[in-house]
TORVO-487853 format. One record per residue: residue in one letter; chain; x, y, z of N, C-alpha, C in turn; residue number from 1. Coordinates in nm, 2 decimals. Last residue first. Layout:
! residues N
+----+----+--------+--------+--------+--------+--------+--------+--------+--------+--------+-----+
: aa : ch :     nu :     nv :     nw :    cau :    cav :    caw :     cu :     cv :     cw :   i :
+----+----+--------+--------+--------+--------+--------+--------+--------+--------+--------+-----+
:  A :  A :      X :      Y :      Z :      X :      Y :      Z :      X :      Y :      Z : NUM :
...
+----+----+--------+--------+--------+--------+--------+--------+--------+--------+--------+-----+
***
This chain:
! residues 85
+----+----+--------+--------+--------+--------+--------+--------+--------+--------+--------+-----+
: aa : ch :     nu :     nv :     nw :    cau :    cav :    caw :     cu :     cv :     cw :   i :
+----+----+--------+--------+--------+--------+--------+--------+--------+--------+--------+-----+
:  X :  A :   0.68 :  -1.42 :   0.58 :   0.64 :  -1.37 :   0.67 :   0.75 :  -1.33 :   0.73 :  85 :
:  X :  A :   0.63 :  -1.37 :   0.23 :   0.71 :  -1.42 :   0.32 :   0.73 :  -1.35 :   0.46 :  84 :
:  X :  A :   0.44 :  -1.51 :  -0.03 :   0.44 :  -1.39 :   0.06 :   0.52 :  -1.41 :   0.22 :  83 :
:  X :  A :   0.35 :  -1.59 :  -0.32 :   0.37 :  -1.68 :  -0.20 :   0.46 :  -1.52 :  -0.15 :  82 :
:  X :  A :   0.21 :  -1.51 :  -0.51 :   0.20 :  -1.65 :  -0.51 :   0.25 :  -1.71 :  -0.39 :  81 :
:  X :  A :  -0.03 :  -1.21 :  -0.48 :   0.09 :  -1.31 :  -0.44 :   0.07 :  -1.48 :  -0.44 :  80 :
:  X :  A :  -0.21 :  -1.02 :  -0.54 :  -0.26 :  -1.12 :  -0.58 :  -0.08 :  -1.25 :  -0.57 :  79 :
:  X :  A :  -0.30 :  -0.74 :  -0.44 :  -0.24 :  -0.82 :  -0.47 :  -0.21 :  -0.95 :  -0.45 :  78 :
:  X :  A :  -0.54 :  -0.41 :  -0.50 :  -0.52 :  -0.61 :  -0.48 :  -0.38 :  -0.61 :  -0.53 :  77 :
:  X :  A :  -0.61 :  -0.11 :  -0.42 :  -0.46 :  -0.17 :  -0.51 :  -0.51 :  -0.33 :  -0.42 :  76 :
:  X :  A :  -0.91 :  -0.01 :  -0.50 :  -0.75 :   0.02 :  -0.48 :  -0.71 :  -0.10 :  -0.49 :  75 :
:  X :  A :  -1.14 :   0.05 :  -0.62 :  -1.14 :  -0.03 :  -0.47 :  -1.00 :   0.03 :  -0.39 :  74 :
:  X :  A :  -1.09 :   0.14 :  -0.87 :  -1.15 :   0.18 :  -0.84 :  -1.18 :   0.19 :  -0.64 :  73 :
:  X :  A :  -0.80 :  -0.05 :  -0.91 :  -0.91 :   0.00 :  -0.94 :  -0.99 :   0.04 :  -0.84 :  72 :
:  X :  A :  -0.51 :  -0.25 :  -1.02 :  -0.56 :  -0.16 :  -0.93 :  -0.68 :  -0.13 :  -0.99 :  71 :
:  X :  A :  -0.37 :  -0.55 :  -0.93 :  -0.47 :  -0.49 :  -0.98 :  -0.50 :  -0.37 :  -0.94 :  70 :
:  X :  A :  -0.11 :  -0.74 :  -0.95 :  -0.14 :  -0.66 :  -0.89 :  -0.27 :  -0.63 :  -0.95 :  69 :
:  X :  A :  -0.03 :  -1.15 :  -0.95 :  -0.05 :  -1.02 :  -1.00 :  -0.12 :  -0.91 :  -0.89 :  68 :
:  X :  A :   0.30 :  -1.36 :  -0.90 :   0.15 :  -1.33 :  -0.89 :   0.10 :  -1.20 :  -0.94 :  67 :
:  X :  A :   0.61 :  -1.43 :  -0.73 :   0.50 :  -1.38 :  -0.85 :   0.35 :  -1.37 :  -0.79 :  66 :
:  X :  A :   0.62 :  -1.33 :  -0.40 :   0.71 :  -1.42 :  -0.50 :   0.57 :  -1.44 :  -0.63 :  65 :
:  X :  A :   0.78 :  -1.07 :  -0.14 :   0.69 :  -1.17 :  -0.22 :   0.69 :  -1.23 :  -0.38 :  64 :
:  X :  A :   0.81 :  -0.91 :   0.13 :   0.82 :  -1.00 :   0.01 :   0.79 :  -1.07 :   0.00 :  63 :
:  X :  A :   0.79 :  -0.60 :   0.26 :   0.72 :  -0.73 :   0.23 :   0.79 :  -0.77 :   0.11 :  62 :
:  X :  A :   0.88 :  -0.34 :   0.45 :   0.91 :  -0.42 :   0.29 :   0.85 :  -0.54 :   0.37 :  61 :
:  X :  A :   0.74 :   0.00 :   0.48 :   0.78 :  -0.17 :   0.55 :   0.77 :  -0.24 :   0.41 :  60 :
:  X :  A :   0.92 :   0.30 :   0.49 :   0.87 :   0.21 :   0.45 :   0.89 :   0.09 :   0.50 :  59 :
:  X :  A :   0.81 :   0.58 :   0.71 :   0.94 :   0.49 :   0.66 :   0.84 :   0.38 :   0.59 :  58 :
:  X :  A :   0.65 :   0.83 :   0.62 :   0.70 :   0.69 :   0.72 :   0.81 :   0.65 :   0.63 :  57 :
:  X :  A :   0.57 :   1.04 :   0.40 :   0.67 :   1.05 :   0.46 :   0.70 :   0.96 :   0.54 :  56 :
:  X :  A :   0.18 :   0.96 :   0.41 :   0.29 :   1.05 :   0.38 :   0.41 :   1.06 :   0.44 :  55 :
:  X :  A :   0.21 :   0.64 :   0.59 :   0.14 :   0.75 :   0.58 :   0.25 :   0.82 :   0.51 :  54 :
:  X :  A :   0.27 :   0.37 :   0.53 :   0.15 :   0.38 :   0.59 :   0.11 :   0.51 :   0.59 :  53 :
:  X :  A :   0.42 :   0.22 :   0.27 :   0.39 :   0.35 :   0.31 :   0.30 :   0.36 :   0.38 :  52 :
:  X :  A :   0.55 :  -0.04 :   0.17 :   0.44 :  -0.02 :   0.22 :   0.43 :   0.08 :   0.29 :  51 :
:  X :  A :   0.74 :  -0.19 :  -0.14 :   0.70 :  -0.11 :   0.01 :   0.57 :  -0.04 :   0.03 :  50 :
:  X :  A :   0.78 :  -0.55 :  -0.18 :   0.69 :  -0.46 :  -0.19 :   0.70 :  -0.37 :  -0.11 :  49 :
:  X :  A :   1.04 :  -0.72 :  -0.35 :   0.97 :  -0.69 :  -0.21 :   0.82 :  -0.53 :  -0.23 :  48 :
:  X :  A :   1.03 :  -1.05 :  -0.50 :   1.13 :  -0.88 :  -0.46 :   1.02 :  -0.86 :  -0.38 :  47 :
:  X :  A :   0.94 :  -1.12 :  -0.82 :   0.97 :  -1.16 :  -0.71 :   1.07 :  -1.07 :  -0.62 :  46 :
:  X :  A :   0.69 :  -0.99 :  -1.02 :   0.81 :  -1.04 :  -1.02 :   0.85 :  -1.07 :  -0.86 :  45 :
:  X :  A :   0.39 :  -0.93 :  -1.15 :   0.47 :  -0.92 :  -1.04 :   0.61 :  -1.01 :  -0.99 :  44 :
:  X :  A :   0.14 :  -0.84 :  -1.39 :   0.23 :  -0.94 :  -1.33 :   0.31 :  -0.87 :  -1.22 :  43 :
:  X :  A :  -0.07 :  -0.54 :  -1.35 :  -0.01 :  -0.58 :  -1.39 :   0.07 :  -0.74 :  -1.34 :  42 :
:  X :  A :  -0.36 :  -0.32 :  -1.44 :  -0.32 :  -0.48 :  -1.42 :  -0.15 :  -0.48 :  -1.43 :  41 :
:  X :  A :  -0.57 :  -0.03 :  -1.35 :  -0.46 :  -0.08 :  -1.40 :  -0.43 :  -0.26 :  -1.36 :  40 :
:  X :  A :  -0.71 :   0.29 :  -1.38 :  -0.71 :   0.09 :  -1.34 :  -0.59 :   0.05 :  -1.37 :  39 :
:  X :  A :  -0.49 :   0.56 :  -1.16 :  -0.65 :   0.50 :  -1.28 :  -0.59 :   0.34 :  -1.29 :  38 :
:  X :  A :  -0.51 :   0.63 :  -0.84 :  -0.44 :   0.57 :  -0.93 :  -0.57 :   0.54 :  -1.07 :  37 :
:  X :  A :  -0.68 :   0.71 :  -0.57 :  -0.69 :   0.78 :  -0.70 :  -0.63 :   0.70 :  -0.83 :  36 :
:  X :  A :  -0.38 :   0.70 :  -0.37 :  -0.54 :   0.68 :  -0.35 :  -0.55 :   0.75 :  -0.52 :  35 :
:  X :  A :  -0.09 :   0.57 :  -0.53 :  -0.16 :   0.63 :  -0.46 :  -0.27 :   0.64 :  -0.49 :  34 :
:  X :  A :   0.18 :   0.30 :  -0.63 :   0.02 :   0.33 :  -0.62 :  -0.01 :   0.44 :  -0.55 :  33 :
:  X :  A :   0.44 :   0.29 :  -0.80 :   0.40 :   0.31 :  -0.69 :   0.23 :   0.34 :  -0.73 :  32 :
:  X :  A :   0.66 :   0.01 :  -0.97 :   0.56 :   0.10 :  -0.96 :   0.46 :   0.15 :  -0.90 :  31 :
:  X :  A :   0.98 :  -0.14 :  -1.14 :   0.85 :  -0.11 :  -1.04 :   0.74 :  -0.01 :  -1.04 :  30 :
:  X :  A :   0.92 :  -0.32 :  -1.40 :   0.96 :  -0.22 :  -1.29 :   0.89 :  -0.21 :  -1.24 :  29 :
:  X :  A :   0.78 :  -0.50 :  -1.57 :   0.82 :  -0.42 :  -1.63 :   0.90 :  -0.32 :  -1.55 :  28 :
:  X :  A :   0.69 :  -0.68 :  -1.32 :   0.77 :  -0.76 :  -1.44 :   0.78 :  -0.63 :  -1.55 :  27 :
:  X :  A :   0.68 :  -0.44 :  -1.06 :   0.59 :  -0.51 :  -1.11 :   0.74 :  -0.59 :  -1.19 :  26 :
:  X :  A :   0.70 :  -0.47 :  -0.67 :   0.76 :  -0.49 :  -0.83 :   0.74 :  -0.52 :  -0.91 :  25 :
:  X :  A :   0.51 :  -0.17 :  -0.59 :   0.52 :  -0.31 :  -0.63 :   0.66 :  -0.35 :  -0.70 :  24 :
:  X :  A :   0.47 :   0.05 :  -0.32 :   0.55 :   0.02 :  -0.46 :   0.54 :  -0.12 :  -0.48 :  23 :
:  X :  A :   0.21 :   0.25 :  -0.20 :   0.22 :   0.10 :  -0.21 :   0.32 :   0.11 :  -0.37 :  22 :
:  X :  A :   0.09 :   0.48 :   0.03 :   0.17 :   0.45 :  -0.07 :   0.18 :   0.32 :  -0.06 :  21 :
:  X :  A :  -0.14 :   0.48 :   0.30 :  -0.06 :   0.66 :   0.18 :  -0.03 :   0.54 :   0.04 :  20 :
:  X :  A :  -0.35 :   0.28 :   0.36 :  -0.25 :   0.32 :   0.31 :  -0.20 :   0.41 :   0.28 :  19 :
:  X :  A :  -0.60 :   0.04 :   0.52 :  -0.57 :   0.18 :   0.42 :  -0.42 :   0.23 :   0.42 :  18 :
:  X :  A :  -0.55 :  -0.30 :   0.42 :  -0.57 :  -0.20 :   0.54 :  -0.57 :  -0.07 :   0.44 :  17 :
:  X :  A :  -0.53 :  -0.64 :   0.48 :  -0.64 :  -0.53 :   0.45 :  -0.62 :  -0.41 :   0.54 :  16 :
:  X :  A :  -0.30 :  -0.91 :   0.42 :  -0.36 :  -0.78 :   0.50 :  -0.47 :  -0.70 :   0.42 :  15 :
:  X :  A :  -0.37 :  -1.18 :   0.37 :  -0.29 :  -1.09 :   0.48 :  -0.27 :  -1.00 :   0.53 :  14 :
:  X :  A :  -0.63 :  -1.45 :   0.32 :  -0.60 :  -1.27 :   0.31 :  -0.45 :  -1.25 :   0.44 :  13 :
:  X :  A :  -0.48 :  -1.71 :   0.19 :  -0.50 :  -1.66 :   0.27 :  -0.49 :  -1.49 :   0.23 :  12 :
:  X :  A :  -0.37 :  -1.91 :  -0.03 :  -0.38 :  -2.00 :   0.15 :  -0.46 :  -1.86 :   0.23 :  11 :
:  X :  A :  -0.31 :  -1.80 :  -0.20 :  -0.37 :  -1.92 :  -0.20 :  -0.47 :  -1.97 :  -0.10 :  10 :
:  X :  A :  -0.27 :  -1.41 :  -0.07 :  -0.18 :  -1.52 :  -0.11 :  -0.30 :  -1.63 :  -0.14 :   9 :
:  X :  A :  -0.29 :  -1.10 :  -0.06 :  -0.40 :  -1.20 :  -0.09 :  -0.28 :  -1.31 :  -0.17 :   8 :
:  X :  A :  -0.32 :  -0.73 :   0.03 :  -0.25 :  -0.84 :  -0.01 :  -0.26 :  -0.99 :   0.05 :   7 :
:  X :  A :  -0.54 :  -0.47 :  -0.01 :  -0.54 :  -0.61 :  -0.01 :  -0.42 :  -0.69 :  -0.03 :   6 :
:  X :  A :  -0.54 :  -0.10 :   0.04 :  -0.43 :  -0.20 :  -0.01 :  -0.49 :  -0.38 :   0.06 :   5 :
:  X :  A :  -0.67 :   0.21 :   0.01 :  -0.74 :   0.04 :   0.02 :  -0.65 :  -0.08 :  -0.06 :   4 :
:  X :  A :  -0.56 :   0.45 :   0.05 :  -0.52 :   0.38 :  -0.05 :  -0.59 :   0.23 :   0.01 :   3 :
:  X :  A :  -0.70 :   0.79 :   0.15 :  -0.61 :   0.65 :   0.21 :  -0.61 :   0.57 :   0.06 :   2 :
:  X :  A :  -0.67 :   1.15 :   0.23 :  -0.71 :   1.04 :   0.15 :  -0.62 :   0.91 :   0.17 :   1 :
+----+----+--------+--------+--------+--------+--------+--------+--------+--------+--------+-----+
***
């Protein structure tokens, strides 16, 4: 099973891809996504996001600067205000 991870700045989609694992940081802590997760909303604080491509990888950090996460049924949007290449 994959995790359908969007991360979506103003200016642009950056990625669309499937996934094992996705940690955010949300504005309560952090908090990891897998395929299945039930809905969920939350804000997003500024820090980095890891990006599990498969059970056990290593993680790739992304950062990124507020904005919100969403999860549902699709999987995990996020909704960055600004995403640093």
């Amino acid at each position: 099973m994959a995790l359908h991870f969007e991360l979506v700045t103003p200016e642009r989609l950056v990625r669309s891809e499937d996934v094992y694992m996705v940690v955010v940081p949300g504005n309560e802590g952090e908090f990891g996504v897998l395929e299945g997760h039930a809905p969920f909303m939350s804000t997003i604080r500024d820090g980095a996001m890891r990006v599990y491509r498969t059970d056990g990888a290593a993680p790739e950090e992304v950062a990124v600067r507020g904005g919100f996460a969403e999860v549902s049924e699709k999987g995990l949007t996020v909704l960055a205000e600004h995403v640093e290449d």
